[in-house]
N, C-alpha and C positions, 0 to 999 in steps of 0.2 A: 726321693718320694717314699722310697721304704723306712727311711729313716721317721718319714712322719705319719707315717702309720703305724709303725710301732710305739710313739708317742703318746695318739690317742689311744691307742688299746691299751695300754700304761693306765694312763689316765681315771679310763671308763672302770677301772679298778679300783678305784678310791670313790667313785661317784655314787656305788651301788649303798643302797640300804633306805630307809623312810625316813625321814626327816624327823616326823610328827608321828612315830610309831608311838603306842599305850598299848599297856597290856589292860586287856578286859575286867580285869581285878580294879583298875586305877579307876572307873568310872560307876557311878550311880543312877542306872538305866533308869527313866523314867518315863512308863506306862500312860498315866494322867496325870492333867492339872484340873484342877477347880479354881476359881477367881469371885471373891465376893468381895464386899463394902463394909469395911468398919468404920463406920462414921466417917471424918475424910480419907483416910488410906486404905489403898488397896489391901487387901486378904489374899494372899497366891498360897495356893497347897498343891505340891506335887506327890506326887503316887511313885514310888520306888519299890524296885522289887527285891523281891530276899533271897537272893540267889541261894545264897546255903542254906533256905528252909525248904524253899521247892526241889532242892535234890537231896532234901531227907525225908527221911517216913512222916508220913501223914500223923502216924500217931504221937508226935511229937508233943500237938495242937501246936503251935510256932504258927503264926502269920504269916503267909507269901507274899506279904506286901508290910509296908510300912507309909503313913503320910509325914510330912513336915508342913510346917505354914510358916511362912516370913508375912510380913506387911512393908508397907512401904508408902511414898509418895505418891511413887509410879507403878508399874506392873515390873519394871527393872529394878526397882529398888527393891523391890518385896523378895525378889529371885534372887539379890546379893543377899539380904535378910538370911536366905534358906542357905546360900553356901558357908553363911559364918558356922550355921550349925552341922552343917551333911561333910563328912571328912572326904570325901572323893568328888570328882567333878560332875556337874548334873549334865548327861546323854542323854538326849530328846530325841533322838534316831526312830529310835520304836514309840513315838507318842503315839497315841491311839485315836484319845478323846480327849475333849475339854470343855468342860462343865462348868456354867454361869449362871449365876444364881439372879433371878427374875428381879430381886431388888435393884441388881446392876445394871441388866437389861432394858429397863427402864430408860435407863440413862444414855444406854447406847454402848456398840460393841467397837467402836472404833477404835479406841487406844488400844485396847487388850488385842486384836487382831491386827493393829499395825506393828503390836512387839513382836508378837508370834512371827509375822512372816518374818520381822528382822531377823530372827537366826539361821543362820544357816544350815544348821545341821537340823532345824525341826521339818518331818518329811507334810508336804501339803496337804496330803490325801488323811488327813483325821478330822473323826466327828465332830461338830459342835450341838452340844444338850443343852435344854435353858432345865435349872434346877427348881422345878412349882413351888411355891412356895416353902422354899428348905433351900439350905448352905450348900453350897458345892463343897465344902470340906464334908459334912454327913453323909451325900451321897456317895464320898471316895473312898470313907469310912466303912459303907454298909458292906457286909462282905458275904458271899453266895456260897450255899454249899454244891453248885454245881460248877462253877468256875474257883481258878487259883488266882486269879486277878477281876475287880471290882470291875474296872472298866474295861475287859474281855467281857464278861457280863452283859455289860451295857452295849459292845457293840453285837454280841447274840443275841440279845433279846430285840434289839434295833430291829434286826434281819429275818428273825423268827415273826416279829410282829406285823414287818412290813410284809411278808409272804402269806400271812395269815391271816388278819384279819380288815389293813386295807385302811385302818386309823392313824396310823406313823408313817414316818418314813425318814429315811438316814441321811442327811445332807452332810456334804465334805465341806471343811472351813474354802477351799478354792472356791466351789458352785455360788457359798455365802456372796463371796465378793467378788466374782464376777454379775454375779444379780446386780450387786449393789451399785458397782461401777458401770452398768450397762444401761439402757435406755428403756423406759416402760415393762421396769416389772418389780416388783418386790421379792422379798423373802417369809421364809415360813423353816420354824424347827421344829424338830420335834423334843418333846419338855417330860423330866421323869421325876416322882417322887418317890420319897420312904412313905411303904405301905408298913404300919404297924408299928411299935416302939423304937424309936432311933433311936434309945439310949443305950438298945441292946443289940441292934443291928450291927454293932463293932465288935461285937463278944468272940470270940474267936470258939469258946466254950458251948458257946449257944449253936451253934453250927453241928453239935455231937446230939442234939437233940434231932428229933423226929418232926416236930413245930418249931418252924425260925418264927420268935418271935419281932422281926426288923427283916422287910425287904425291898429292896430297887420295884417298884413298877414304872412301865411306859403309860404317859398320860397324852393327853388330845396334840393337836398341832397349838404353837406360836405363831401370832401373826404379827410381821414386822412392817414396820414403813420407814426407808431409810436403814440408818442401821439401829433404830429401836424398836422394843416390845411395845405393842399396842393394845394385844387383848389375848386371850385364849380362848379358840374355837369350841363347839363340843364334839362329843362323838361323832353325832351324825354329821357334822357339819365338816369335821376332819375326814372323814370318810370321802363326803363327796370335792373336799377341797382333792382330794390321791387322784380323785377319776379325772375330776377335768385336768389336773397336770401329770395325769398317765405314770403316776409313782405308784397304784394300786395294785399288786401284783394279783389280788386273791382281794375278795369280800366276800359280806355274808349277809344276806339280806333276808327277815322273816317276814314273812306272808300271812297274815289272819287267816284262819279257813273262814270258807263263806258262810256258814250255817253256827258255828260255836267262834266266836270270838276270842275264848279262852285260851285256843290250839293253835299253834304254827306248823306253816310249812315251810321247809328251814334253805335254799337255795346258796349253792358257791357258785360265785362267779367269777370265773377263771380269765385274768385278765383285760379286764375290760380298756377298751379303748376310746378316747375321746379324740376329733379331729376336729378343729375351730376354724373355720374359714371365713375371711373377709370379706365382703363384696362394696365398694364406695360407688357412690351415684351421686352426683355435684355434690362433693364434698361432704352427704350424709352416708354416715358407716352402719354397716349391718352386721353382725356376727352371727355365727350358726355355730352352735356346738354339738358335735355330732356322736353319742356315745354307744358302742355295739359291744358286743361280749357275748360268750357261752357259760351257760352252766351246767352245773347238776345238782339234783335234787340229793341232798345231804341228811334229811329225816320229815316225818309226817309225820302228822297226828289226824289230818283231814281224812274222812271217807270218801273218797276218790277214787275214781278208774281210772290209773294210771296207763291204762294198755287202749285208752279212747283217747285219738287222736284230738277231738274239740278240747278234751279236760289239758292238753298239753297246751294247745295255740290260747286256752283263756290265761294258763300259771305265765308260757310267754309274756300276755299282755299286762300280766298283773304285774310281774319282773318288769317289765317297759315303762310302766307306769309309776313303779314307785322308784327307779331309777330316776324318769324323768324329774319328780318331786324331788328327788335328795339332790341331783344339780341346781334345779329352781332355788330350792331352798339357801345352798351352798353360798349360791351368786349374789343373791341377796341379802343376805346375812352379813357376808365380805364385804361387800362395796359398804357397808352400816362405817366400815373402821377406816374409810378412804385409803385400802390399799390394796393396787392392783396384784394381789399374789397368782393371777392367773397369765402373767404376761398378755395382755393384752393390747396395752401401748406400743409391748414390740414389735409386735405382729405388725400393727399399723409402722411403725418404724420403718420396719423392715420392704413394705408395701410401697408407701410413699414419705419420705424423710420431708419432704417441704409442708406438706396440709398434718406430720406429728407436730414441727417445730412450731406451729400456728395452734395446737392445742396442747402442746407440753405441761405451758405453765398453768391449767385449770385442768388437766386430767384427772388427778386422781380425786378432786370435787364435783366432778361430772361423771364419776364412773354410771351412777343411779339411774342416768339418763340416759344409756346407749341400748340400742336398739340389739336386743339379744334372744336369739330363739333357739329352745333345747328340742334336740331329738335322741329320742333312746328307742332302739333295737334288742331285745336280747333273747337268744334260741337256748333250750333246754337241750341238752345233747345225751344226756345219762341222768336217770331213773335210780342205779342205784343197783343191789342185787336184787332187793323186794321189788316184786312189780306192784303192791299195794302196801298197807299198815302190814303188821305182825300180824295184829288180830285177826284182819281181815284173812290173811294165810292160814291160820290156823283152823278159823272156820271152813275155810274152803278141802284143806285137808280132811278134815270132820267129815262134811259130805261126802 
């Protein structure tokens, strides 16, 4: 018995080390892809980072990134394309983002997302961008003077946007296709284009200026049906698409004053909440969507007393009211494109699966027709430091 135990600890001597060990040097980490359409073949551009420029001085000017673009057949051939040229193996470990250019989207996301998940080593949880009209290779191009990677950029500004103003929001390639795989509900991206000259948005030199003449902005939502692009929302419309699916962390809603037109009063609304419940009665469905939130007064121009309880329950009802309108508006706008991006199929799915299976196949042709009532709630909690305008302070100091 001792004798076979000394065997395997023998053994377990020879067994130690990784099989499939790489030194870090051997690999070509890549940050993003972009994927467009050159006439028939794919366009794949991945985004690599320059390890030996990011751990040199700045003042180098050297780019912390570099792109390659292969093409191909397939979205796998365009990838073999990019290894003839890249001397190291392409590491998708740290992908980030991946950016499709709205020509493609069109067409639909299905192949380019059935590669992706095929790797192994690419991690799930990265953004999908649709690129507005413009390449996903210029977007990977356009490069920030406050980020060292293009699509670090993209996924802070994703996050800064979605906290701020209530018009984006950040979907992971998984939520995509689970949407997509699931029952009674669509998808929705959020889509970014080059603000300003793309042809110097790559300038690495232009970045030492004070004016970047080329930048990344975030633009409205994508609305999908299946896995293609159908149309793009606007503002307001992306705005109130965030509320009813509770992506809206923060909005901003202006308020006419009542007396001058000209003026706003400028309201955050912190969080807002929407709750959608079902109610069926032989077989006719009713929805409620129920949206509440608080804010605060963020600037004025109105002459207002702010410190008179009525002037606060009328700015409440005005908030109430034009909440109300921007879901109305939302809902109707939506259902225009026959696609339910508000899951609302599911809900019924989930409610009763026999009287979904009996309207599956004419739902998203009937969305026009469902019986939907909005309620919006919203209480003013903070004024602000000024309890009225400046000016109004100032005169009252004067006295």
């Amino acid at each position: 018995m001792k004798i076979k135990i000394l065997i395997i600890l023998l053994l377990t001597m020879f067994c130690t080390g990784c099989y499939n060990y790489h030194e870090l040097s051997d690999f070509a980490i890549v940050t993003g892809i972009g994927v467009d359409k050159d006439e028939e073949r794919f366009k794949v551009s991945v985004m690599i980072a320059n390890a030996s420029s990011v751990s040199s001085s700045s003042k180098e000017g050297d780019s912390s990134t570099t792109v390659i673009t292969g093409t191909g057949k397939t979205i796998t051939d365009a990838i073999t394309d990019i290894e003839k040229i890249v001397p190291k193996d392409l590491y998708t470990g740290h992908l980030s983002a991946i950016v499709i250019s709205d020509k493609l989207a069109y067409e639909g996301l299905y192949d380019i997302l059935s590669a992706i998940m095929r790797n192994p080593e690419s991690i799930k949880k990265l953004f999908l961008i649709i690129a507005k009209e413009s390449e996903s290779v210029d977007i990977l191009k356009t490069l920030s003077p406050l980020e060292n990677f293009p699509t670090q950029n993209i996924v802070t500004n994703l996050k800064t946007s979605d906290t701020i103003l209530g018009t984006t929001t950040d979907v992971m390639m998984s939520t995509f296709i689970v949407n997509m795989l699931d029952e009674g509900i669509e998808n929705i991206l959020p889509t970014i284009t080059i603000n300003g000259n793309k042809n110097e948005a790559d300038n690495v030199d232009d970045l030492k200026n004070s004016e970047v003449k080329g930048e990344l902005k975030l633009n409205n939502l994508a609305i999908f049906k299946n896995d293609k692009l159908i149309d793009y929302a606007d503002e307001d419309i992306s705005k109130g698409i965030n509320i009813i699916n509770n992506q809206a962390i923060s909005t901003e809603l202006f308020l006419p004053c009542y007396k001058n037109l000209d003026k706003y009063l400028v309201l955050k609304i912190d969080t807002p909440k929407t709750k959608i419940n079902l109610d069926i009665e032989n077989n006719k469905l009713k929805y409620t969507l129920n949206v509440t939130g608080t804010g605060s007064i963020n600037e004025t121009n109105c002459k207002l007393d702010l410190n008179d309880p009525k002037v606060i329950e009328n700015i409440n009802n005005s908030a109430s009211a034009e909440i109300y309108d921007l879901i109305n508006n939302s809902v109707n706008e939506v259902f225009k494109y026959k696609s339910d991006i508000f899951g609302l199929g599911n809900i019924l799915y989930k409610k009763d699966p026999k009287l979904w299976k009996k309207l599956e196949k004419d739902w998203n042709n009937n969305l026009d027709k469902l019986d939907i009532k909005v309620e919006s709630k919203i209480n003013i909690k903070s004024k602000g430091s000024l309890k009225n305008t400046l000016k109004d302070e100032l005169d009252n100091a004067k006295d």
